[in-house]
C-alpha positions in Angstrom: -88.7 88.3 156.7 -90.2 87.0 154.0 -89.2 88.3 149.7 -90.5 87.8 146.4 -88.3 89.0 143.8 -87.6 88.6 140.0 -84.1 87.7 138.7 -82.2 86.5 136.1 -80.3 83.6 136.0 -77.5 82.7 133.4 -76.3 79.3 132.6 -75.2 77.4 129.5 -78.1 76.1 127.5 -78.7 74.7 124.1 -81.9 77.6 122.8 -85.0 76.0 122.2 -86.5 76.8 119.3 -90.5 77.0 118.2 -92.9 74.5 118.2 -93.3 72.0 115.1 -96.4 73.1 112.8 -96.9 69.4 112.2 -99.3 67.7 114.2 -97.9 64.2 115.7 -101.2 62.1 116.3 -102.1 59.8 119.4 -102.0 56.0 119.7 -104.8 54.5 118.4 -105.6 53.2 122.0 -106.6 54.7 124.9 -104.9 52.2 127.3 -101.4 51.0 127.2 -101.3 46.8 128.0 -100.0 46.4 131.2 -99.0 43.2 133.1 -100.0 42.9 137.0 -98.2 39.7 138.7 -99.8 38.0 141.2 -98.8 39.5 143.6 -100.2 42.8 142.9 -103.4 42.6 145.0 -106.8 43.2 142.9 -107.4 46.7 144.8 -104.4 48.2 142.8 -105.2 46.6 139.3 -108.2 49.1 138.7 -107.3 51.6 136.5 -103.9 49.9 135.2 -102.9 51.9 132.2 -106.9 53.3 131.7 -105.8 56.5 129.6 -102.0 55.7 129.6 -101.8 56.1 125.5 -99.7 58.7 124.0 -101.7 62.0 123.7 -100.7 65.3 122.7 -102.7 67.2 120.7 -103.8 70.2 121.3 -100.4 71.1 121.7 -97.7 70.2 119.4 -94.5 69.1 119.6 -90.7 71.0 120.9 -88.4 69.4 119.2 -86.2 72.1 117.4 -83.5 72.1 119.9 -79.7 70.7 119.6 -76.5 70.1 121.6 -74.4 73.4 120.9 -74.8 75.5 124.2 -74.1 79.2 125.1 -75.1 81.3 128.0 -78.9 81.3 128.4 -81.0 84.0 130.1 -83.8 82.9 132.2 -86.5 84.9 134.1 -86.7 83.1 137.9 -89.0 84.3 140.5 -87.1 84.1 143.6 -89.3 83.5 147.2 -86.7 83.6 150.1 -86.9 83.9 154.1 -84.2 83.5 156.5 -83.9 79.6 156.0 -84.5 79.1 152.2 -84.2 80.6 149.1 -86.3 79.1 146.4 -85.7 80.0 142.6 -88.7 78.8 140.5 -88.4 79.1 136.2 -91.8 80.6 134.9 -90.5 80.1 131.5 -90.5 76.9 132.0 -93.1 75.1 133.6 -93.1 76.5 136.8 -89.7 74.2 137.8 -88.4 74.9 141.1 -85.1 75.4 140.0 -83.5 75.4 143.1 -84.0 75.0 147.0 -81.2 76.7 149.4 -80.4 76.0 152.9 -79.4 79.4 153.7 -77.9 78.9 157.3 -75.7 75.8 156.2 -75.4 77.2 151.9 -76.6 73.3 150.9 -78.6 73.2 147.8 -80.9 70.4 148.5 -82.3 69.6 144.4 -79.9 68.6 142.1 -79.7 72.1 140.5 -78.8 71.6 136.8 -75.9 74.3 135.9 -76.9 73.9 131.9 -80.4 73.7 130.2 -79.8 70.9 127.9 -83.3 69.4 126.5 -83.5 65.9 125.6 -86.8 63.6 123.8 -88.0 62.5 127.5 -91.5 64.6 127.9 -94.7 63.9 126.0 -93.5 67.0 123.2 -90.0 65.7 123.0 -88.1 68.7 125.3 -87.3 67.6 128.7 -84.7 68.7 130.8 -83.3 67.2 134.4 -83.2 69.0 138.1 -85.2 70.3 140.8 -88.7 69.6 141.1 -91.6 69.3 138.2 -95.1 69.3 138.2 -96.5 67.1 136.0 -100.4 67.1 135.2 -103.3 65.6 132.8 -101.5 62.7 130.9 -99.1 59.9 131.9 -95.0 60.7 131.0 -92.9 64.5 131.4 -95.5 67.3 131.3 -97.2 69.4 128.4 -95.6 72.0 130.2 -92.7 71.5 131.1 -90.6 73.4 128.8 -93.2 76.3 128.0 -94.4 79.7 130.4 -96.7 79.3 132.6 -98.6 82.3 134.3 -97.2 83.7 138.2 -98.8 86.2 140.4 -97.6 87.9 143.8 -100.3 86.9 146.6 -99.9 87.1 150.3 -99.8 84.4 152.7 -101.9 84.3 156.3 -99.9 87.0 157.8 -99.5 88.8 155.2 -95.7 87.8 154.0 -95.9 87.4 149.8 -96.3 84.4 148.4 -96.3 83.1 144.5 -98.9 81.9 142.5 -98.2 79.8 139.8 -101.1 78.4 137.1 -102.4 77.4 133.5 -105.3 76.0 132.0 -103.8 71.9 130.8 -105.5 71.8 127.1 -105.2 68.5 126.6 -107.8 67.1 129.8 -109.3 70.5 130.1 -107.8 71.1 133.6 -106.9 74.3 135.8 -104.1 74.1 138.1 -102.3 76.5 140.8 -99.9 75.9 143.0 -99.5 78.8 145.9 -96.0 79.0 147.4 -95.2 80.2 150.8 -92.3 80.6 153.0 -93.6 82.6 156.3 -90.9 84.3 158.1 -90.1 82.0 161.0 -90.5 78.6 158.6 -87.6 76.2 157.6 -90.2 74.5 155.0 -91.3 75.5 151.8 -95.4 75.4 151.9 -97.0 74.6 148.1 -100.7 74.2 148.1 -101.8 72.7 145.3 -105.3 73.5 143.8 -106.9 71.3 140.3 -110.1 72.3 139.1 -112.3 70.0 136.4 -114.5 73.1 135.3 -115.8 71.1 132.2 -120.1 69.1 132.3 -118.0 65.8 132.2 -115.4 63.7 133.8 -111.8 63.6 132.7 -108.5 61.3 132.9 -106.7 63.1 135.6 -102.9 62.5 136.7 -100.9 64.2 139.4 -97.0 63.7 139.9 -94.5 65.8 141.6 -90.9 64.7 140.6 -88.3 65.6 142.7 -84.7 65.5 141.7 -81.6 65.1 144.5 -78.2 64.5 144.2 -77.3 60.9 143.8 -74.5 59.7 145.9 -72.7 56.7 147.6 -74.6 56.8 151.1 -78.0 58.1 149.6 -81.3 56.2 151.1 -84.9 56.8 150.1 -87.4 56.3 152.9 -91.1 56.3 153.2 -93.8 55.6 155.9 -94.4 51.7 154.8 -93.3 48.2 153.6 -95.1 47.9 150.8 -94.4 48.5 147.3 -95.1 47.9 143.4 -92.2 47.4 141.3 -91.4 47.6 137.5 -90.5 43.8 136.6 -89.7 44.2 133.1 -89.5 47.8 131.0 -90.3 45.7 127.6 -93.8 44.1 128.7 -94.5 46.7 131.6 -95.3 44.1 133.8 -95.4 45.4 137.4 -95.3 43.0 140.9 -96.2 43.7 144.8 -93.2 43.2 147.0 -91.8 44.6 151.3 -89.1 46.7 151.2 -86.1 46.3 151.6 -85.5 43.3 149.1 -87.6 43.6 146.2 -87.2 40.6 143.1 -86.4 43.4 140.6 -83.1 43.5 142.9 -82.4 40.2 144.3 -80.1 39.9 147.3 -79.5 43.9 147.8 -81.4 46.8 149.3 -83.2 48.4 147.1 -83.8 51.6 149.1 -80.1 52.8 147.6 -80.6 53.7 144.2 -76.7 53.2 143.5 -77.3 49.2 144.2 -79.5 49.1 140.8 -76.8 48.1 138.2 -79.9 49.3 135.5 -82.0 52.1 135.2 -85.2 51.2 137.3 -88.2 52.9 139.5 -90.6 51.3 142.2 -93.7 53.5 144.0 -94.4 53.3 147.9 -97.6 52.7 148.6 -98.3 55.3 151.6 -102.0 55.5 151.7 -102.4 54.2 155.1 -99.8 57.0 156.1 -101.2 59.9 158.1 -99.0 62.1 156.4 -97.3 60.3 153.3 -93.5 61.4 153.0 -90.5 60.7 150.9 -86.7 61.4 151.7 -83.2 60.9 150.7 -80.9 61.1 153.2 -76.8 60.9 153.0 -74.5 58.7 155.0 -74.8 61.5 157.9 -78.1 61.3 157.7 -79.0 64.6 156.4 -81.1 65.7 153.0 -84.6 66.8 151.4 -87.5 65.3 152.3 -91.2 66.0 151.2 -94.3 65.5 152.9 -98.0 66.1 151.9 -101.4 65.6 153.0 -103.2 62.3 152.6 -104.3 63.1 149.2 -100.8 62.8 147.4 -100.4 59.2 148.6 -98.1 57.7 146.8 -94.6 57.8 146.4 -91.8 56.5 144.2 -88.0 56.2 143.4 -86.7 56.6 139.7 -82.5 56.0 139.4 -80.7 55.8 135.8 -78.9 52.8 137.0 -75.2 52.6 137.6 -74.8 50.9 134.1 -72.3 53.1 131.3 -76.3 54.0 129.4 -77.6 55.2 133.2 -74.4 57.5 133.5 -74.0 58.6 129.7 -77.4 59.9 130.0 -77.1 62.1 133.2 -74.0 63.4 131.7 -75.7 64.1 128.5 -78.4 66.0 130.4 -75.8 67.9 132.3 -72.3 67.5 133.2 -70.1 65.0 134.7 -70.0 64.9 138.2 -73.9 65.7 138.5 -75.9 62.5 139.4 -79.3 62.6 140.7 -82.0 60.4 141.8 -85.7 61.2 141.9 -88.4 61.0 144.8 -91.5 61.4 143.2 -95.2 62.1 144.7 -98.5 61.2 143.2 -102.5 60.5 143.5 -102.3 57.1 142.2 -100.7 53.7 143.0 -98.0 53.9 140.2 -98.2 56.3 136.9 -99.7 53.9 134.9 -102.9 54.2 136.7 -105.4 57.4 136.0 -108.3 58.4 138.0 -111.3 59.5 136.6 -111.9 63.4 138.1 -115.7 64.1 138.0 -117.4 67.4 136.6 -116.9 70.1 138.4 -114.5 68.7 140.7 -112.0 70.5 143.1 -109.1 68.6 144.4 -106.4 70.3 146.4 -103.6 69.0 148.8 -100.2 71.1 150.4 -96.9 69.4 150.2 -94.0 70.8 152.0 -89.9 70.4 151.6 -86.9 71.0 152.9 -84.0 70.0 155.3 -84.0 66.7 157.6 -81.5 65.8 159.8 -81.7 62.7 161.6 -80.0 60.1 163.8 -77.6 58.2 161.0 -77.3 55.4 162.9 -81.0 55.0 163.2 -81.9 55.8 159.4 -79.9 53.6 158.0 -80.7 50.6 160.2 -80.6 47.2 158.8 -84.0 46.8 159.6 -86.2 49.0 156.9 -89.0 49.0 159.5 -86.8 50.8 162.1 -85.0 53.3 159.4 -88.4 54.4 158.0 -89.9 55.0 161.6 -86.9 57.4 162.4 -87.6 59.1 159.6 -90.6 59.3 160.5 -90.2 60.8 164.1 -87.8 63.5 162.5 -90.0 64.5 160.0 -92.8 65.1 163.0 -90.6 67.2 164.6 -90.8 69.5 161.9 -94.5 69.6 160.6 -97.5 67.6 162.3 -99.6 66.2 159.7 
């Protein structure tokens, strides 16, 4: 049986406050400069930081927030079956707060126990854990620490579902996402649905970032080789590399986040994939993974780095003892490239999460070709493409 209900959860958080009345203008370029190696092949330099420049107006800015925490009340809209619970934040953003296993009690995000923003997002508050939709302009949502709107609706047999949607100001762009978990279904179901209702084409810019606990153990797989990778933060100069060796890590496998010794991120590039996927699995082989249709066709790891300013900061964001990594899902090659959406336009795709548990032996193979084809085969046991 399938439940919508409204709750409220209670956790230490530092209040944030109203929005500055000061406007805080945009970069005087449209573009930001970015370096492709050459290895990057010429398909993937199109677009490479087209409408990457710091925008934010309409809105304005969230930055009346500080460190002092007590306990905070927050409104989640709670859509449960008999495998999973799921506890999404209206009040902010949308953020699917948390994703329970029921029959084995894992929480498969890395559920944040405070609210403690921090100057990440494109108005300044940001906070980490569980999974964020991010829309319109490249960095940490408009939205992401503001209400969105949610609606009851009903799914194919007639179990409830959520709606969640807004109108993004700044590109001019409605968005939904639909959220199902039918009765007999071990997999969260979120259709996604962006609409360009405006007489001319806009800068649009999909990401779905998905936080997981970060572990010794902890692999990231996806359905291919091939991947671009951040060279250099300071000149944003990205290169085209295989997994599992890439030269932003020489001589270690990059598919554990805990082997970066710096905070770092590379994107999978799963086009060819008939149903591109991402997932982090533990040393028994067991974890999230999410899988989409071909739309969503690219994924990417982000990890603070095992360096004392990697950890400070996930402490700072939430407590000790908390790491996470993020597997992240979006239209384009890396975020640093936009596509242009055309007038009138209506793009939608469905991602689905939840629990894999595969051979351990076989997903963490030597060979990355082997590892990521197990995955694979597990992940089609659950949902076809």
């Amino acid at each position: 049986m399938t439940v919508v209900r409204i709750e409220t959860l209670t956790i230490p958080g530092a209040p944030l406050g109203g929005e500055n009345p000061l406007p805080f203008f945009r970069d005087a370029q449209a573009d930001l400069p970015v370096r492709a190696l050459p290895s990057v092949p010429a398909a993937k330099r199109e677009g490479f930081g087209a409408q990457a420049g710091f925008r934010v107006l309409p809105y304005r800015m969230q930055d009346d927030y500080g460190r002092a925490r007590a306990p905070l009340d927050l409104k989640a809209l709670v859509l449960e079956n008999d495998f999973l619970t799921a506890t999404f934040l209206p009040e902010l953003g949308g953020r699917l707060y948390s994703l329970l296993h029921r029959p084995s009690g894992r929480e498969l995000l890395a559920r944040n126990p405070v609210f403690q923003p921090a100057n990440l997002a494109i108005r300044n508050a940001w906070f980490s854990g569980g999974v964020e939709w991010n829309i319109g302009q490249f960095g940490h949502t408009f939205g992401t620490c503001a209400p969105l709107f949610a609606a009851s609706i009903r799914g194919e047999r007639g179990e409830p579902g959520l709606r969640l949607y807004e109108f993004e100001r700044c590109r001019g762009l409605l968005w939904q996402l639909d959220c199902y978990l039918p009765p007999e279904s071990p997999l969260l179901l979120v259709y996604a649905r962006v609409v360009n209702p405006g007489q001319a084409a806009t800068s649009m810019y999909w990401w779905t970032n998905t936080a997981v606990p970060e572990a010794p153990g902890v692999r990231v797989l996806a359905p291919t080789d091939a991947t671009l990778y951040l060279g250099d933060f300071r000149e944003l100069s990205f290169g085209a590399a295989d997994m599992p060796e890439l030269p932003s890590l020489p001589g270690r496998d990059a598919s554990y986040a805990l082997n970066f010794p710096f905070a770092n991120e590379f994107f999978f590039q799963c086009e060819a994939a008939d149903m591109p996927w991402e997932a982090a699995l533990d040393a028994s082989g067991a974890g999230l993974f999410e899988a989409s249709t071909p739309r969503l066709a690219y994924r990417k790891l982000f990890c603070w780095g095992t360096h004392a300013g990697g950890r400070r900061w996930q402490e700072f964001l939430s407590e000790p003892g908390q790491a996470y990594l993020e597997i992240q899902a979006g239209l384009a090659p890396t975020q640093l490239h936009s596509q242009p959406m055309p007038a009138g336009a209506v793009w939608d795709w469905t991602q689905a999460f939840g629990l894999l548990e595969a051979d351990p032996a076989r997903v963490h193979a030597a060979s990355w070709p082997d590892a990521r084809h197990a995955a694979d085969q597990a992940i089609k046991a659950l949902i076809d493409p």
